[in-house]
N, CA, C and O atoms as a Tinker XYZ file with bonds, in Angstrom:
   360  protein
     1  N     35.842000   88.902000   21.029000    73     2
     2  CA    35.958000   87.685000   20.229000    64     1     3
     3  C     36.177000   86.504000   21.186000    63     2     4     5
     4  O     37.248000   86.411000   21.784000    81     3
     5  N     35.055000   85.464000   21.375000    73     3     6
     6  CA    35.918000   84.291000   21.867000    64     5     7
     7  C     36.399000   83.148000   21.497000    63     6     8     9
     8  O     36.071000   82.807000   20.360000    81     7
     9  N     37.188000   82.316000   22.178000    73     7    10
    10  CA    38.372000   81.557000   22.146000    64     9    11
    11  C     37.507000   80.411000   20.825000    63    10    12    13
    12  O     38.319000   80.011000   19.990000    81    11
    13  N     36.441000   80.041000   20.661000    73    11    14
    14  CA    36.143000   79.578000   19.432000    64    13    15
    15  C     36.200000   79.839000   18.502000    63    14    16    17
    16  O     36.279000   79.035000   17.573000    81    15
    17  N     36.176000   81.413000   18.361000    73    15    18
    18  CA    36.223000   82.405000   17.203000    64    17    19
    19  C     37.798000   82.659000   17.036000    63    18    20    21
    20  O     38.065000   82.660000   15.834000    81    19
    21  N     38.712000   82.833000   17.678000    73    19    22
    22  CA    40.120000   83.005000   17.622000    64    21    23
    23  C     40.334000   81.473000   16.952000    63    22    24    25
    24  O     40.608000   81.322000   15.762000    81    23
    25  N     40.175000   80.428000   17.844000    73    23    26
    26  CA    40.807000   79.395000   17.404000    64    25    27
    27  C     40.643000   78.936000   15.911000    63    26    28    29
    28  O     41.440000   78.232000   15.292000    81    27
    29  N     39.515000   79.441000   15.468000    73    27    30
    30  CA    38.546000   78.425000   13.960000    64    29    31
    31  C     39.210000   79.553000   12.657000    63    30    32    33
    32  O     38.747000   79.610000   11.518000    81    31
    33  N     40.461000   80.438000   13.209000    73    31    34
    34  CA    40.780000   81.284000   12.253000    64    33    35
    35  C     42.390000   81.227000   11.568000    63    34    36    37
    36  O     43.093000   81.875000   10.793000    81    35
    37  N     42.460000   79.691000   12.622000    73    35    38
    38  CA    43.683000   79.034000   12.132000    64    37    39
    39  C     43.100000   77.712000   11.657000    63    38    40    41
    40  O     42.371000   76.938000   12.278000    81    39
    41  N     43.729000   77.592000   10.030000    73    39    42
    42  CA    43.325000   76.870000    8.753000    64    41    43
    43  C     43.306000   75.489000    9.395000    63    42    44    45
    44  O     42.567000   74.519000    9.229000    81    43
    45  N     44.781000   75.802000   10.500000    73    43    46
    46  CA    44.994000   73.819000   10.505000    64    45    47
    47  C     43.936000   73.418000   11.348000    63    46    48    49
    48  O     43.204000   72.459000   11.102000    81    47
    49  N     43.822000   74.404000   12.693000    73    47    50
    50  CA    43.005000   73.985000   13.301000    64    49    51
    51  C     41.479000   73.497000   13.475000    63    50    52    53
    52  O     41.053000   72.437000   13.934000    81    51
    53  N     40.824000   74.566000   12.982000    73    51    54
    54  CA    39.567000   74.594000   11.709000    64    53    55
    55  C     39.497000   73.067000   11.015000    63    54    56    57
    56  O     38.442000   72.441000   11.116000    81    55
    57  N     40.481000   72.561000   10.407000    73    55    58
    58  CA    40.111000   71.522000    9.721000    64    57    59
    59  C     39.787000   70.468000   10.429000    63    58    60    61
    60  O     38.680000   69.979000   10.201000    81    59
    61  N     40.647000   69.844000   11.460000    73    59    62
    62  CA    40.752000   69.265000   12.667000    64    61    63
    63  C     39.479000   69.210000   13.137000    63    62    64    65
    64  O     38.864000   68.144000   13.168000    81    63
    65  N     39.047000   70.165000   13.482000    73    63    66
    66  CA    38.216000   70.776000   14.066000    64    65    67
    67  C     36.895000   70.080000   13.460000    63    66    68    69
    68  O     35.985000   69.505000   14.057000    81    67
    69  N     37.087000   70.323000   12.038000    73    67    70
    70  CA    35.365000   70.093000   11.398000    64    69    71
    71  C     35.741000   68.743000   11.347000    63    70    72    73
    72  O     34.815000   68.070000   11.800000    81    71
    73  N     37.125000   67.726000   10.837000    73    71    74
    74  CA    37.079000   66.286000   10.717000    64    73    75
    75  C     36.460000   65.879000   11.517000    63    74    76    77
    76  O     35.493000   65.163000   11.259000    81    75
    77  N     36.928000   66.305000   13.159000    73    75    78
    78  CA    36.330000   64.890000   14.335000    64    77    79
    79  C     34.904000   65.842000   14.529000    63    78    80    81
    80  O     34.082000   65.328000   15.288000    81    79
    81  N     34.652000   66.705000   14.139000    73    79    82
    82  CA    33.228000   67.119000   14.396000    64    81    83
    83  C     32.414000   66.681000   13.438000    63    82    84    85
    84  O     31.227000   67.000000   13.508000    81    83
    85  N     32.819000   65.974000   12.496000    73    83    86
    86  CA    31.810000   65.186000   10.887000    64    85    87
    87  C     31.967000   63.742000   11.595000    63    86    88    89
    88  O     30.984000   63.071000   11.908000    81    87
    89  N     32.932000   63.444000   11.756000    73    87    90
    90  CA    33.069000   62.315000   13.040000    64    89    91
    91  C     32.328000   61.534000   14.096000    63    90    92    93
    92  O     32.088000   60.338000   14.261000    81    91
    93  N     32.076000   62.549000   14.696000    73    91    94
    94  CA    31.054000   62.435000   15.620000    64    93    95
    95  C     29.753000   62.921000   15.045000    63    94    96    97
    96  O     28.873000   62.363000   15.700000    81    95
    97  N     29.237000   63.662000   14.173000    73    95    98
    98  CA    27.497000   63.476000   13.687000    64    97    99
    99  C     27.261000   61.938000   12.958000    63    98   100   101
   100  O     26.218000   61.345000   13.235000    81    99
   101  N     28.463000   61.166000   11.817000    73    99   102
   102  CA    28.035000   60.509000   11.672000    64   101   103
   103  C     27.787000   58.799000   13.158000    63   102   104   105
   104  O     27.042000   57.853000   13.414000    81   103
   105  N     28.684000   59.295000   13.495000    73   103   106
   106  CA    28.608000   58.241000   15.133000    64   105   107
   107  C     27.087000   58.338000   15.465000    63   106   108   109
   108  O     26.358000   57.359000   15.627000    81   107
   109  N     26.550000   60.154000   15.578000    73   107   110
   110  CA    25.534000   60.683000   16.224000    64   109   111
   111  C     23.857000   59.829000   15.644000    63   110   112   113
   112  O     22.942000   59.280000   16.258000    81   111
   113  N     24.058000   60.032000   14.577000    73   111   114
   114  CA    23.351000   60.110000   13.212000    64   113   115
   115  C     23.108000   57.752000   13.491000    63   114   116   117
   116  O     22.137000   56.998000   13.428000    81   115
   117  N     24.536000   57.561000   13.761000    73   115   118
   118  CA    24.047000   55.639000   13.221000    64   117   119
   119  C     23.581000   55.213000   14.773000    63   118   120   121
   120  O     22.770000   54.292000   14.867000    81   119
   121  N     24.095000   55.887000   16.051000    73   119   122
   122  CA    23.549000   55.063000   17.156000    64   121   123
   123  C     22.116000   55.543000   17.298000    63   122   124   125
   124  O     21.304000   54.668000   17.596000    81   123
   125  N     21.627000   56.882000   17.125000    73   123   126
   126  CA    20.236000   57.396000   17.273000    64   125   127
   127  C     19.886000   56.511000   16.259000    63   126   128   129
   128  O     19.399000   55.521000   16.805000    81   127
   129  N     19.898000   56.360000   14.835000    73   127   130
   130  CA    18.678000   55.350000   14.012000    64   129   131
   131  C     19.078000   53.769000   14.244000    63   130   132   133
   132  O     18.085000   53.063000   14.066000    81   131
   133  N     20.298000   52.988000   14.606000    73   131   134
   134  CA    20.190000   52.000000   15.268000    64   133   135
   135  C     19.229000   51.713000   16.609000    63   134   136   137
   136  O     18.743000   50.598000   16.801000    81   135
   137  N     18.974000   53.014000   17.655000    73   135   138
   138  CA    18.810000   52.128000   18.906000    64   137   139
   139  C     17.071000   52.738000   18.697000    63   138   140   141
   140  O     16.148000   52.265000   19.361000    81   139
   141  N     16.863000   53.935000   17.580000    73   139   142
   142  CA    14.966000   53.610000   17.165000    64   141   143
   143  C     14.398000   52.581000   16.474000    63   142   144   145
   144  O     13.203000   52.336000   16.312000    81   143
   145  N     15.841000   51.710000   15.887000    73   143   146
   146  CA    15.332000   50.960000   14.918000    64   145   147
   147  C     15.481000   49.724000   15.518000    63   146   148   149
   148  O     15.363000   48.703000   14.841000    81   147
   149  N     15.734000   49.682000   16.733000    73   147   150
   150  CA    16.497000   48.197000   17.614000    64   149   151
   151  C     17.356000   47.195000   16.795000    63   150   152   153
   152  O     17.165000   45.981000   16.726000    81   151
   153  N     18.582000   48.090000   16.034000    73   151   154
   154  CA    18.867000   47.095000   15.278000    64   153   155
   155  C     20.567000   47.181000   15.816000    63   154   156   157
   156  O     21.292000   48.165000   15.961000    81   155
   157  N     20.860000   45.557000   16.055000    73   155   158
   158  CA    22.184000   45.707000   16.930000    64   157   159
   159  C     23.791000   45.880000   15.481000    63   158   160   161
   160  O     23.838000   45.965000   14.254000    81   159
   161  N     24.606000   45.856000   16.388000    73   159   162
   162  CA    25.320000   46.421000   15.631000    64   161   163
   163  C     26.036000   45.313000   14.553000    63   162   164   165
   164  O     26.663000   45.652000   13.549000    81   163
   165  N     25.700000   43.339000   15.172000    73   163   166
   166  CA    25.996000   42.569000   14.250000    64   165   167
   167  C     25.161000   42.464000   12.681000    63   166   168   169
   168  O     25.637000   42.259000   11.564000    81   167
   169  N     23.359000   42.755000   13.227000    73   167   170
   170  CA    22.683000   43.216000   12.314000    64   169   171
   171  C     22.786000   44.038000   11.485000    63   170   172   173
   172  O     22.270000   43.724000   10.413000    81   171
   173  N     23.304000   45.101000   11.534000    73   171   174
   174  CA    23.554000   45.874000   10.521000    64   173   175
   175  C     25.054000   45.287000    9.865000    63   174   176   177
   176  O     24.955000   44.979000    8.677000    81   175
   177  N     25.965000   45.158000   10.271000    73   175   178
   178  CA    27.025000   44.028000    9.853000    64   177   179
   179  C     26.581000   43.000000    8.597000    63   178   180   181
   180  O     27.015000   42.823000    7.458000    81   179
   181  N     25.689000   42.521000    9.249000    73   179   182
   182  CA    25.400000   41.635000    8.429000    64   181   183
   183  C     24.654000   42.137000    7.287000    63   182   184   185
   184  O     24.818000   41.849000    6.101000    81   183
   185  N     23.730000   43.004000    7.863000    73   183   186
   186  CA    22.758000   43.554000    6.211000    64   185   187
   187  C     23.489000   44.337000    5.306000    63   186   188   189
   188  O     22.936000   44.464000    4.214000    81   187
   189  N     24.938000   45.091000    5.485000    73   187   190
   190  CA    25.595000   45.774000    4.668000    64   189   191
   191  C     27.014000   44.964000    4.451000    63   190   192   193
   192  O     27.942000   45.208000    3.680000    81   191
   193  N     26.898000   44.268000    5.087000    73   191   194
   194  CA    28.273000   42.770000    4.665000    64   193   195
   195  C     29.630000   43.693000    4.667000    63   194   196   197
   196  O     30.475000   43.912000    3.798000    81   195
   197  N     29.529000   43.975000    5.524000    73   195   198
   198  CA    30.939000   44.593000    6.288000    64   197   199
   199  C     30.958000   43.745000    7.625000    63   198   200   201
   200  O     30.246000   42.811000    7.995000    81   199
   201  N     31.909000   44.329000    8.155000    73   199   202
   202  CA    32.449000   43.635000    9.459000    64   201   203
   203  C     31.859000   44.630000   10.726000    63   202   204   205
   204  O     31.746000   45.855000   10.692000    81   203
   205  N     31.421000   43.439000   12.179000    73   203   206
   206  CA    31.064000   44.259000   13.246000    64   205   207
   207  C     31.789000   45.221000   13.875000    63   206   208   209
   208  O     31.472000   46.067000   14.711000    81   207
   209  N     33.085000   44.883000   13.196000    73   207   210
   210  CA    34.293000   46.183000   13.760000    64   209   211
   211  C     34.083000   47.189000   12.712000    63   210   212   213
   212  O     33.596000   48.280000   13.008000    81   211
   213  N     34.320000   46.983000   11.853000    73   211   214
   214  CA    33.824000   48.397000   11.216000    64   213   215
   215  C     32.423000   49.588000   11.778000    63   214   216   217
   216  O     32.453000   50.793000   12.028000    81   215
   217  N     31.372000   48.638000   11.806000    73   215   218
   218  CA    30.178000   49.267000   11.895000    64   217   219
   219  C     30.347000   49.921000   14.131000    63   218   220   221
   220  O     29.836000   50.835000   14.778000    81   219
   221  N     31.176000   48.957000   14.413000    73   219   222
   222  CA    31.627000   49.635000   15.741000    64   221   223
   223  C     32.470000   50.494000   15.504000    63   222   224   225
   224  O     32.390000   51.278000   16.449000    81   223
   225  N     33.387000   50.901000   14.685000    73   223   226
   226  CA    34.489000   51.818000   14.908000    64   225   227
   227  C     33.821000   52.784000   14.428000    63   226   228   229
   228  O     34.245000   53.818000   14.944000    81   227
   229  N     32.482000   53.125000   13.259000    73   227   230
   230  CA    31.895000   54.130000   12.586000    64   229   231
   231  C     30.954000   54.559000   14.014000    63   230   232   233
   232  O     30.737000   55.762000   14.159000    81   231
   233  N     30.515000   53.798000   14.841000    73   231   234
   234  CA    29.665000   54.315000   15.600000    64   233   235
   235  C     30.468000   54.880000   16.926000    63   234   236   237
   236  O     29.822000   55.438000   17.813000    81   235
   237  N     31.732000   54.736000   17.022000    73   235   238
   238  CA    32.543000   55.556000   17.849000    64   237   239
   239  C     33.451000   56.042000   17.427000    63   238   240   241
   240  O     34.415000   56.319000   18.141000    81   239
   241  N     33.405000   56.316000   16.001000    73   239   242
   242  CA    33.844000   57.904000   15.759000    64   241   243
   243  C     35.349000   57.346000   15.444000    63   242   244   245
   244  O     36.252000   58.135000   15.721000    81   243
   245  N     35.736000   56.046000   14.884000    73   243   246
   246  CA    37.468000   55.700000   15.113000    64   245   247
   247  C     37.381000   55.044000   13.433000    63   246   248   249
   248  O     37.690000   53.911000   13.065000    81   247
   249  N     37.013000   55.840000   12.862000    73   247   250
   250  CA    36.515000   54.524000   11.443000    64   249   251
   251  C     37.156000   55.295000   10.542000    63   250   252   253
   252  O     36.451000   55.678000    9.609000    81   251
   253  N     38.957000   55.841000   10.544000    73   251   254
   254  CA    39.608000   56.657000    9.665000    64   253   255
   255  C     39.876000   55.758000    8.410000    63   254   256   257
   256  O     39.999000   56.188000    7.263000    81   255
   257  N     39.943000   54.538000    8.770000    73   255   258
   258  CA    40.202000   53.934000    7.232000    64   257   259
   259  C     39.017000   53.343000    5.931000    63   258   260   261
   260  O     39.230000   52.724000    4.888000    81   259
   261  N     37.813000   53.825000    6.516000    73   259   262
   262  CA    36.833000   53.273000    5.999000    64   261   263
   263  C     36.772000   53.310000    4.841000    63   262   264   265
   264  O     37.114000   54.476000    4.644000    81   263
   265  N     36.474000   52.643000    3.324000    73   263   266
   266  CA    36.275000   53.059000    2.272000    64   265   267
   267  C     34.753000   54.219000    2.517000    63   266   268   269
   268  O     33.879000   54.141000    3.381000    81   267
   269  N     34.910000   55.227000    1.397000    73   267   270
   270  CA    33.372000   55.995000    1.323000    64   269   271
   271  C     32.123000   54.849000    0.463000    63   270   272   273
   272  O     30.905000   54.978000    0.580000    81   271
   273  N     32.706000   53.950000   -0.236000    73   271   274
   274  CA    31.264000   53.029000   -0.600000    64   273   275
   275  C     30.818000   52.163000    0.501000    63   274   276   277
   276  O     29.709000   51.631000    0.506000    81   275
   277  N     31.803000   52.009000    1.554000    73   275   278
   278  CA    31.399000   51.415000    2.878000    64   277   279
   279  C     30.440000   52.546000    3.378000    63   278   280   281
   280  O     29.212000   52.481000    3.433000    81   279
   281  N     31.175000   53.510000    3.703000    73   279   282
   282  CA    30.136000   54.180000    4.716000    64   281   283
   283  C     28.914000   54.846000    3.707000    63   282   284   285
   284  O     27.964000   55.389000    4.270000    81   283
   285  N     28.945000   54.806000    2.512000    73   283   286
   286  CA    27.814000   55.354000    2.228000    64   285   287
   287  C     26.671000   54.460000    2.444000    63   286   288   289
   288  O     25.509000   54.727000    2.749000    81   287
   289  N     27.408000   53.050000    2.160000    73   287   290
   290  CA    26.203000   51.777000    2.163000    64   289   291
   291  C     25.713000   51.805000    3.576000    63   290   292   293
   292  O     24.541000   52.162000    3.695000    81   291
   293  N     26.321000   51.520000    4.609000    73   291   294
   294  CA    25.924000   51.756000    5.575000    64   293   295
   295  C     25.119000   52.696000    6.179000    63   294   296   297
   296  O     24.285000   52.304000    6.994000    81   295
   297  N     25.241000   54.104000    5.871000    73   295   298
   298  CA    24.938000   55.443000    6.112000    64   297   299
   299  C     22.875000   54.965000    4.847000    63   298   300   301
   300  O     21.754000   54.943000    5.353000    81   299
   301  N     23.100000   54.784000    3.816000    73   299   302
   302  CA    22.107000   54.489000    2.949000    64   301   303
   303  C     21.409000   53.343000    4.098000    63   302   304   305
   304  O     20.624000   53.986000    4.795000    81   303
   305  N     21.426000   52.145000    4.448000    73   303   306
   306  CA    21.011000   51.170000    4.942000    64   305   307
   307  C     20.429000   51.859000    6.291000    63   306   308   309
   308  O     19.714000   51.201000    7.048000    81   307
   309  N     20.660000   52.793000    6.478000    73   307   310
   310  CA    19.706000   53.116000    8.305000    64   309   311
   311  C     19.343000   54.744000    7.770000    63   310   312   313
   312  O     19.128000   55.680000    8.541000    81   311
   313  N     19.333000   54.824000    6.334000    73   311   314
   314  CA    17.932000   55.548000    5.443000    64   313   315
   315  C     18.484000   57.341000    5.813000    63   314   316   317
   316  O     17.827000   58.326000    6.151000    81   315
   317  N     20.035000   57.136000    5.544000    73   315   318
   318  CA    20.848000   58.307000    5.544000    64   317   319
   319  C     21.644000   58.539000    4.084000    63   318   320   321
   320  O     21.992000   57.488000    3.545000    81   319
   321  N     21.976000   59.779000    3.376000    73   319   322
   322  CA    22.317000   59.759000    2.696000    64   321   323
   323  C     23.885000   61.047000    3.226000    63   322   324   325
   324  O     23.896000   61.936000    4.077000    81   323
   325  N     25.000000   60.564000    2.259000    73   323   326
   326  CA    25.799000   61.409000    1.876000    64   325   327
   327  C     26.215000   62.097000    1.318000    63   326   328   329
   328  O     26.977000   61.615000    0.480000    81   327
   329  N     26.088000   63.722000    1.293000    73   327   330
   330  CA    25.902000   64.567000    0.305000    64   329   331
   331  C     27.506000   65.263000    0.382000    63   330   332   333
   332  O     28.039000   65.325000    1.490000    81   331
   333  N     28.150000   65.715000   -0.690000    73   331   334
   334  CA    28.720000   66.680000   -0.160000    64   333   335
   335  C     28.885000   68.170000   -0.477000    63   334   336   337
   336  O     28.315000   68.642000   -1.461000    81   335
   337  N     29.686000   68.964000    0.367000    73   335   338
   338  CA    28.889000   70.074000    0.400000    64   337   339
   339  C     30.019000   71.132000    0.277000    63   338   340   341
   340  O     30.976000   71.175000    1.050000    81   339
   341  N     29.844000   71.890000   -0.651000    73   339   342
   342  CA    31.561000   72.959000   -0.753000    64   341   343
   343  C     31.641000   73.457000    0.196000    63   342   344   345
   344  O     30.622000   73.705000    0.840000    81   343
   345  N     33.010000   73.831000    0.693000    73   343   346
   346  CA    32.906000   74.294000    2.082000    64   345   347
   347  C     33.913000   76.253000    1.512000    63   346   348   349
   348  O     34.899000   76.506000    0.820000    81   347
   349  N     33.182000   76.886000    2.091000    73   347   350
   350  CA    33.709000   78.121000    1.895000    64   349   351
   351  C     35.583000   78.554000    1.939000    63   350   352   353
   352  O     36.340000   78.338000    2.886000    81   351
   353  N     35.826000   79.000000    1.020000    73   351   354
   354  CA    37.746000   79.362000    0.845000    64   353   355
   355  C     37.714000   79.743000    2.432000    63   354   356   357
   356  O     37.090000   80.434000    3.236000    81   355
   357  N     38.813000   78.822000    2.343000    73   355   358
   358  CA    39.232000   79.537000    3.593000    64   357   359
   359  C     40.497000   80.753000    3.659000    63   358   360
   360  O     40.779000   81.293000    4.729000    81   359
């Protein structure tokens, strides 16, 4: 068994675990369709009328207080959607 498989079999850790890892795809997910779409980060600011700190803190992964109609608009606006998805009993 390794140390990924030991570790992901403690509940707290596991969770942790998947937060900053959902974390970082959506970071993953807005700088890849920002920098195909050359669109800077005041631009999108402006087209979803949030603030450039927000749309910076979502793209480095630090955006714990975000409302979800923020990030969905945002996430919708660079032609992403948010689904969610049951996650197996742990």
């Amino acid at each position: 068994m390794t140390t990924y498989d030991r570790l992901m079999k403690n509940p707290k850790f596991k969770a942790e675990f998947e937060k900053g890892y959902n974390d970082f795809l959506i970071s993953e997910f807005m700088i890849e369709k920002m920098e195909e779409e050359k669109i800077s980060v005041r631009e999108l600011a402006k087209k979803t009328k949030v603030s450039p700190t927000t749309i910076q803190n979502l793209r480095s992964g630090k955006a714990d207080s975000v409302k979800l109609k923020t990030l969905t608009n945002v996430l919708q606006n660079l032609g992403y959607v948010l689904r969610p998805v049951k996650l197996a009993a742990l």
